[in-house]
C-alpha positions in Angstrom: -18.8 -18.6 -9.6 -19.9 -16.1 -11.5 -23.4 -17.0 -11.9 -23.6 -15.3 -8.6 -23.6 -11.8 -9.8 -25.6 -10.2 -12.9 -24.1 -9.1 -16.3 -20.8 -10.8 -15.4 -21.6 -13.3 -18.5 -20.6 -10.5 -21.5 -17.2 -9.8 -22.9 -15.1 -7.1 -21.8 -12.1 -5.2 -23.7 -10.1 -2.4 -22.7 -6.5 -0.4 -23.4 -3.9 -2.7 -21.1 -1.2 -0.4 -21.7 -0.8 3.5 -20.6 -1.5 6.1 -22.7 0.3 8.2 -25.4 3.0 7.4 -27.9 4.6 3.9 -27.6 6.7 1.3 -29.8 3.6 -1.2 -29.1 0.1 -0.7 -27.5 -2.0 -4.1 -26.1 -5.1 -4.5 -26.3 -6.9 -7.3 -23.6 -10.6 -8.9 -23.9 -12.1 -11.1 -21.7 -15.4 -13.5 -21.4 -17.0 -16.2 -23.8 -17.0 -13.7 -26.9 -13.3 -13.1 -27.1 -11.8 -15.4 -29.8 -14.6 -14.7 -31.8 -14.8 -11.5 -31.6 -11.2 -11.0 -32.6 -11.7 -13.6 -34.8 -14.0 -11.6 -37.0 -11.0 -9.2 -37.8 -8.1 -11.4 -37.9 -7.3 -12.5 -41.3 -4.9 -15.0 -41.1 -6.2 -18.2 -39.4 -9.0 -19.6 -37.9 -8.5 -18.5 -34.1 -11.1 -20.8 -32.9 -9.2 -23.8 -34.0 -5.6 -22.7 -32.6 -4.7 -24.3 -29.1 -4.5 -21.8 -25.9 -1.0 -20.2 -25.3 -0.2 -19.6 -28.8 0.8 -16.3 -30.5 -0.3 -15.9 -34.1 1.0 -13.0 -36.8 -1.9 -11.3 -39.4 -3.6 -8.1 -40.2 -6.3 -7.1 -37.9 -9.2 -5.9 -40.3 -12.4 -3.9 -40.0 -14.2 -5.0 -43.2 -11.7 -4.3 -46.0 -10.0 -1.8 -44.5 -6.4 -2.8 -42.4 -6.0 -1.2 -39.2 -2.7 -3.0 -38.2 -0.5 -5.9 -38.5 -1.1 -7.1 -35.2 0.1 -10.5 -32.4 -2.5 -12.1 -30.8 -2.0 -14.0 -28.3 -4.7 -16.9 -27.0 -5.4 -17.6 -23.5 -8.1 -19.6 -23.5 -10.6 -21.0 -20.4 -9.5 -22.0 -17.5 -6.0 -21.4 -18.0 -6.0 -17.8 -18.4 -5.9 -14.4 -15.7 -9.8 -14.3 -15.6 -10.2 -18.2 -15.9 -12.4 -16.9 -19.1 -11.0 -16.8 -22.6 -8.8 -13.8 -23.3 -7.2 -12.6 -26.1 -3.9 -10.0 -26.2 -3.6 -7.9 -29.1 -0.2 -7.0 -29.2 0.1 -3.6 -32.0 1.2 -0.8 -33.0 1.0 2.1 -30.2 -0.4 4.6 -32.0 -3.7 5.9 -30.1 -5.6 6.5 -33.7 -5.0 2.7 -34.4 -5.5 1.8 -30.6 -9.0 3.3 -30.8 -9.5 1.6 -33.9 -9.2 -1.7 -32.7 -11.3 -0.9 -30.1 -14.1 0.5 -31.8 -13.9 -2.5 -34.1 -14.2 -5.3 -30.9 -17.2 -2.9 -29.8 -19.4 -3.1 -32.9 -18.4 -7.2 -33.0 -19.9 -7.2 -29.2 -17.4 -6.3 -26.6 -17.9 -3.8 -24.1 -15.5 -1.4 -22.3 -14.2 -2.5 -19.5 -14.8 -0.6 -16.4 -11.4 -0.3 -13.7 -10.2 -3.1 -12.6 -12.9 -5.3 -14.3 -10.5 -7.9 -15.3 -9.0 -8.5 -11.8 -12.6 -8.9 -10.0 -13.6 -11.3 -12.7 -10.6 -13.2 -12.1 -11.3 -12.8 -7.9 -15.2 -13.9 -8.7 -13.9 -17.0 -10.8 -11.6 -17.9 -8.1 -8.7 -17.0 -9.7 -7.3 -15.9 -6.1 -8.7 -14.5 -3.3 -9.9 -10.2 -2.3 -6.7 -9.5 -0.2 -3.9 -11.5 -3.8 -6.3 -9.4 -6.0 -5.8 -6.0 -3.9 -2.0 -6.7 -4.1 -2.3 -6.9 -7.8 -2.9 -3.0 -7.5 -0.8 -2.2 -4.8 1.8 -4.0 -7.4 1.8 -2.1 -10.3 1.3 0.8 -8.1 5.1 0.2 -6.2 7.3 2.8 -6.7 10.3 1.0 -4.1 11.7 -1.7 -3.5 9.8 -2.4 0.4 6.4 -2.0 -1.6 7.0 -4.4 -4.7 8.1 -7.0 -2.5 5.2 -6.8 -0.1 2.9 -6.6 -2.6 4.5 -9.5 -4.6 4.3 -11.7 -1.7 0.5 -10.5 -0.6 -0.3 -11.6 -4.4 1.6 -15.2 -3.8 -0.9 -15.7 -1.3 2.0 -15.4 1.9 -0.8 -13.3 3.9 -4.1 -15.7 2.6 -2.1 -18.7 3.9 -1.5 -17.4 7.4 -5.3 -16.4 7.6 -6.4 -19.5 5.4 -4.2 -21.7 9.0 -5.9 -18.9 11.6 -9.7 -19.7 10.1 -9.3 -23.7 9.6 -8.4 -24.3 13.3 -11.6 -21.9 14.5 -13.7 -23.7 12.0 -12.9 -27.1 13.5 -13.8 -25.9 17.0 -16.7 -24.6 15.6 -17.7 -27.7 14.3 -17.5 -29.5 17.3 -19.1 -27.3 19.6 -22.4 -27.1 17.4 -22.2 -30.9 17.2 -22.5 -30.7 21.0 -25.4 -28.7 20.9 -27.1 -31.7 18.9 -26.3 -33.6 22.2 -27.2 -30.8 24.4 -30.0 -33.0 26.2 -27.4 -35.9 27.0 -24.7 -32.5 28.6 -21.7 -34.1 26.4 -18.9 -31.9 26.0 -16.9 -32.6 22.8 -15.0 -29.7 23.1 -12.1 -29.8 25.7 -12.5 -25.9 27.1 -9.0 -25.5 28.2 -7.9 -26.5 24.6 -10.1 -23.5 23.0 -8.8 -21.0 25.6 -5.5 -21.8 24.3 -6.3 -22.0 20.9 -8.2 -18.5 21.3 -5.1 -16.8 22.4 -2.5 -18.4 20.2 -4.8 -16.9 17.0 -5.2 -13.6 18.9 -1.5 -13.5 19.5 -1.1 -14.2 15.5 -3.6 -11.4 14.8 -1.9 -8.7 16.7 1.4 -9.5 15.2 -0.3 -9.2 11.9 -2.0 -6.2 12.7 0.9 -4.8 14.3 3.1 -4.7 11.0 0.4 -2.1 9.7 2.4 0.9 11.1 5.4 -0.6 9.0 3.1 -1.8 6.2 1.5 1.8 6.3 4.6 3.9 6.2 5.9 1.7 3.1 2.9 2.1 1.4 2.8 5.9 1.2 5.9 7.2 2.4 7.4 8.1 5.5 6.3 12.0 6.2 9.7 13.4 7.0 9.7 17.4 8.4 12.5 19.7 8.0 12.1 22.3 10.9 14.3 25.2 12.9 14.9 29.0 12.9 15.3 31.1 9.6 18.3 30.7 7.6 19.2 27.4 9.6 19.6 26.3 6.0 16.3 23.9 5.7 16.0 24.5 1.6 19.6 24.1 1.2 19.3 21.0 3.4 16.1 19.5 1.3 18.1 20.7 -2.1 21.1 18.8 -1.5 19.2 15.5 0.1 17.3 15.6 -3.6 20.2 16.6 -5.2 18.4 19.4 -7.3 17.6 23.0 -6.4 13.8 22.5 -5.4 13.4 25.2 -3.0 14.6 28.9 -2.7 17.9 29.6 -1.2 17.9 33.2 0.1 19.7 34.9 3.6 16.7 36.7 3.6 14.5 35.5 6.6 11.1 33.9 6.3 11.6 32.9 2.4 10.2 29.5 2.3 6.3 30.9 3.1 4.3 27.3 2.4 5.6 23.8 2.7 7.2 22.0 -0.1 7.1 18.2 -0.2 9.3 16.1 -2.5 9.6 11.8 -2.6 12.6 10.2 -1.9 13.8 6.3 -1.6 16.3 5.7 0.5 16.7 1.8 0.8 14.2 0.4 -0.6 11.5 3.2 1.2 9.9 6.5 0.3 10.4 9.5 2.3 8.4 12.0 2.0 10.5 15.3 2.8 8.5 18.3 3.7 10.4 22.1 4.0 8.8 24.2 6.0 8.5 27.9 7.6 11.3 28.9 9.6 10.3 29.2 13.4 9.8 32.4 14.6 7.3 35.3 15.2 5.8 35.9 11.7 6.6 39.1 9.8 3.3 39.2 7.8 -0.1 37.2 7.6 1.3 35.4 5.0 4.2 34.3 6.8 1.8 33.8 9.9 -0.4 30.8 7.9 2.7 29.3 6.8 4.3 28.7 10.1 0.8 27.5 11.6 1.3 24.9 8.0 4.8 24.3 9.8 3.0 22.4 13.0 0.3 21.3 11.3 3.0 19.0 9.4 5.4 18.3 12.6 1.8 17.5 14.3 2.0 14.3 11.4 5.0 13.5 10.9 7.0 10.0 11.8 10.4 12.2 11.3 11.2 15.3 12.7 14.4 16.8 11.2 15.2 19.9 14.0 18.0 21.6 11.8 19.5 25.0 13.7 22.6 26.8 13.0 25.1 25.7 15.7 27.1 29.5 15.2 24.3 31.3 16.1 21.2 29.7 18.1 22.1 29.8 21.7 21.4 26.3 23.9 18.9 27.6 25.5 16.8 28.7 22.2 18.1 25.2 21.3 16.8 23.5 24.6 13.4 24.9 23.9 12.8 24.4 20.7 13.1 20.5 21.2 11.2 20.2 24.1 8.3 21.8 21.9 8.7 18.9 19.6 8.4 16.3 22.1 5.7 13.8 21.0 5.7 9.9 22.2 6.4 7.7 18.3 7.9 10.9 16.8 11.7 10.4 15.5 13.5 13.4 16.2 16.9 14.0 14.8 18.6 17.0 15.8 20.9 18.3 13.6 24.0 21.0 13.6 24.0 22.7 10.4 27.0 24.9 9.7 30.4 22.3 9.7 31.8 24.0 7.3 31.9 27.4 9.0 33.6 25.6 12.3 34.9 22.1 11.6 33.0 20.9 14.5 30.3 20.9 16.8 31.8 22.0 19.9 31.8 19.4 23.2 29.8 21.6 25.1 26.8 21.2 22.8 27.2 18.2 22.3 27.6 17.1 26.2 24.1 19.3 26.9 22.3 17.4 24.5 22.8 13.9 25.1 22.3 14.9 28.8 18.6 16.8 28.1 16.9 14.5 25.6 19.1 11.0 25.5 15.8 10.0 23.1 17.1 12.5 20.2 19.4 11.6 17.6 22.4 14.3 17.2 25.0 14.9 14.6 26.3 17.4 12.6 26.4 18.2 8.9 27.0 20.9 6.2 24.0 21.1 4.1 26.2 23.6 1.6 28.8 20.9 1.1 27.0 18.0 1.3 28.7 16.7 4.3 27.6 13.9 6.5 24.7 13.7 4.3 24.8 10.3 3.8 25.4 9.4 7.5 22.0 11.6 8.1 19.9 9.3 5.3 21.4 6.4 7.1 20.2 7.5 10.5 17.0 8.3 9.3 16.6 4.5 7.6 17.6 3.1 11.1 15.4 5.0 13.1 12.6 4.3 11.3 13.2 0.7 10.9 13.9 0.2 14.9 10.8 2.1 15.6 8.0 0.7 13.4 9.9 -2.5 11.3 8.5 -5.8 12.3 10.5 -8.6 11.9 7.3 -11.1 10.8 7.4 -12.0 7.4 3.9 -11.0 6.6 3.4 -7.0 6.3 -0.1 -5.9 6.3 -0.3 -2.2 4.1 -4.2 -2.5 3.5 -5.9 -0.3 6.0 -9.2 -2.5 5.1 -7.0 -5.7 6.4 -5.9 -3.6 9.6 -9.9 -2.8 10.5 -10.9 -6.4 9.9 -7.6 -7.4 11.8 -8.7 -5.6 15.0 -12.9 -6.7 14.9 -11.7 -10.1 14.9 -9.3 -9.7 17.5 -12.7 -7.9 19.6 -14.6 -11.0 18.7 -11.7 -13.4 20.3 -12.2 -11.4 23.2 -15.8 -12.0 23.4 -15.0 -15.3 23.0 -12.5 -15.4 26.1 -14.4 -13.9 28.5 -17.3 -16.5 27.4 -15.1 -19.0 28.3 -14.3 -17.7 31.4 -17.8 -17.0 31.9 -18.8 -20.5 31.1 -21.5 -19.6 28.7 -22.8 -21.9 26.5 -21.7 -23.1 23.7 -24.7 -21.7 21.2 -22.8 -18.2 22.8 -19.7 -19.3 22.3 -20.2 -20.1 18.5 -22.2 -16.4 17.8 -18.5 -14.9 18.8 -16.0 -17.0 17.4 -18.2 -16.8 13.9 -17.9 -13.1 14.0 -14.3 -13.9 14.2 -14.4 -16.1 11.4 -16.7 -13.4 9.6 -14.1 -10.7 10.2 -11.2 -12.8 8.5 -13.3 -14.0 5.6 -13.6 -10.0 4.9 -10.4 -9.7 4.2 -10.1 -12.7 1.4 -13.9 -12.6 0.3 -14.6 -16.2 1.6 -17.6 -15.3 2.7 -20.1 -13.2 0.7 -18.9 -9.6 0.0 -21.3 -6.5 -0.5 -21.0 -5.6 -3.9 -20.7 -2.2 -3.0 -17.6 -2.9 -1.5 -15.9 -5.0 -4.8 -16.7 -2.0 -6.7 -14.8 0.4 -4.0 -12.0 -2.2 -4.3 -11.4 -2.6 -7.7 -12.3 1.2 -9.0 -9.1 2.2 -7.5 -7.7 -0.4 -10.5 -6.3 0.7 -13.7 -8.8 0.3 -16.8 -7.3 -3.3 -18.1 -6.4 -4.6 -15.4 
């Protein structure tokens, strides 16, 4: 396959592993020149006679002089990551002697590897398809437990294979209705209309449930944006402290401390939450203060989460009742919460009564950010509201928001194609739309022809040596 694209026929190396210090560092080439190549500095055997899979102990040599005892490991063509012969060097991780080796395959006739180079060249020989090789990256890029397994199972092919089903039965109906147009003199129909219409929704059904996990998909990928809001001295940095465990953010009874917002990570089973402190609420005191409550909305104005924490001793309801109706927003999560148990044992029922009667879509609880109390209740909500609002229960999750765009042209296509059907246009018609459709869904695995513009977008975003 990859006689298709120019200067893919050369033989790539690269640093696999990060850098700095490390017990070992590898070193990974890739194309016709690779056992060769490393052949020319290995001392010990002839590499060129050794079978694939095998790992084989010498010095690694430039001339006469020993850069390292070195493992190579032999991978050789088709059976390898790039379906090209590649060869692991497996040394010491010392940069100087990482370099070394480099240097060394460079003057034999490798060339550097540019980001992600070995990946395409394993998507352009076949290896697996665009969307498997864009897991790869979103792989080794999991922080969680929600974003390994989705990318894990993206990279199995568990997303290809429903798409792979989706274009098949459009391709068949395809067939058959430009067969007909080869008849198109004698008016035979070969194509049972009714059939397609249902065919046509069933996929378009399949595609909105696909492109509907995006919003889950999306908010595992890079966190859930989680706000802390309310008054001054409600207690939001004490709050984000004790939810991270460490003392992020200054702790002061004077008000209007926190001026900017402070965001910290934080999994909470399985997915990242992005916790945001921000300005307390109120008229500002000074400029400075004035830009960092406008920060303040700017961040409620994106966040999935709204945590609304107030001090239950002091804000009156009606301060309270207003501040929540200002937060109103339809998809936002808003959890309001009672800071302050310590000082009062519990939220009185009054309170409590109001707000389950003024905004039954708020979550409500109580806690003591200073003593840590009903802080894991709170994570839990949080988990739970955000699953119940945006979790699909389909086994395919879709994170790419390249997948999601080609998701929703295809579905506009399938509508083309119903109203065409309703129309009763002809078939020549007919076919135009439902091959955007199929055009749309190659995008997303590469089966059809993909601007190479775009493969190098894709694949920059990789790791060099990988």
């Amino acid at each position: 396959m990859l006689s298709k694209f120019s200067g893919w026929d050369d033989t790539i190396v690269a640093i696999a592993t990060p850098q700095g210090l490390g017990a070992i560092g590898v070193i990974r080439l890739s194309g016709p020149a690779s056992v060769s190549i490393i052949n020319k500095l290995f001392s010990a055997k002839d590499l060129n006679q050794q079978p694939s899979h095998t790992l084989h102990v010498g010095l690694l040599k430039d001339g006469e002089t020993v850069i390292d005892e070195v493992v190579v490991s032999l991978f050789k063509a088709p059976k390898s990551y790039t379906k090209e012969d590649v060869v692991e060097i497996s040394c010491h991780g010392s940069p100087y002697v990482l370099q070394q080796i480099i240097q060394a395959c460079l003057l034999k006739g490798a060339r550097l590897a540019k980001a992600g180079e070995f990946t395409q060249r394993a998507f352009i020989n076949g290896r697996f398809d665009l969307s498997q090789a864009e897991a790869v990256a979103d792989l080794i890029a999991s922080e969680n437990q929600a974003q390994h397994d989705i990318a894990l199972q993206q990279m199995k092919g568990g997303f290809s294979d429903e798409l792979q089903k989706l274009r098949e039965k459009l391709i068949h109906f395809t067939a058959f209705i430009e067969l007909e147009l080869d008849f198109a003199e004698e008016d035979v129909e070969f194509v049972d209309r009714t059939e397609l219409k249902k065919l046509i929704a069933e996929i378009k059904n399949k595609i909105t449930e696909l492109s509907s996990s995006f919003q889950y998909g999306n908010v595992v990928k890079n966190g859930v944006p989680t706000v802390i809001i309310g008054r001054p001295n409600a207690g939001k940095s004490t709050l984000l402290n004790a939810l991270l465990n460490e003392e992020r953010a200054i702790v002061s009874p004077i008000a209007g401390t926190t001026r900017d917002a402070i965001e910290e990570v934080m999994v909470i089973d399985g997915i990242s939450f992005r916790f945001i402190d921000t300005a307390g609420i109120r008229e500002a005191g000074d400029q400075i203060e004035k830009i960092g409550i406008e920060k303040t909305f700017e961040k409620i104005a994106l966040a999935t989460v709204v945590i609304y924490l107030f001090d239950f001793t002091q804000l009156a309801i009606e301060e309270l009742h207003k501040d929540l109706e200002s937060l109103q927003a339809e998809n936002r999560i808003i959890i309001s919460v009672a800071n302050k148990l310590d000082l009062a044992g519990h939220v009185n029922d009054r309170l409590e009564i109001s707000m389950k009667e003024k905004f039954p879509g708020v979550i409500h609880m109580g806690i003591s950010a200073k003593e840590k109390t009903n802080l894991d209740f709170l994570k839990k909500e949080i988990v739970q509201q955000v699953n119940k609002k945006v979790k699909t229960n389909h086994s395919v999750i879709v994170t790419n928001a390249r997948h999601y765009e080609a998701l929703n042209n295809a579905l506009a296509a399938l509508a083309q194609v119903e109203d065409g059907l309703a129309s009763r246009l002809s078939g020549d018609l007919l076919t135009m739309d439902i091959k955007k459709a199929l055009h749309h869904i190659g995008e997303i695995t590469g089966q059809i022809d993909v601007d190479t513009d775009i493969l190098g977008t894709i694949f920059s975003k990789f790791c060099i040596g990988k």
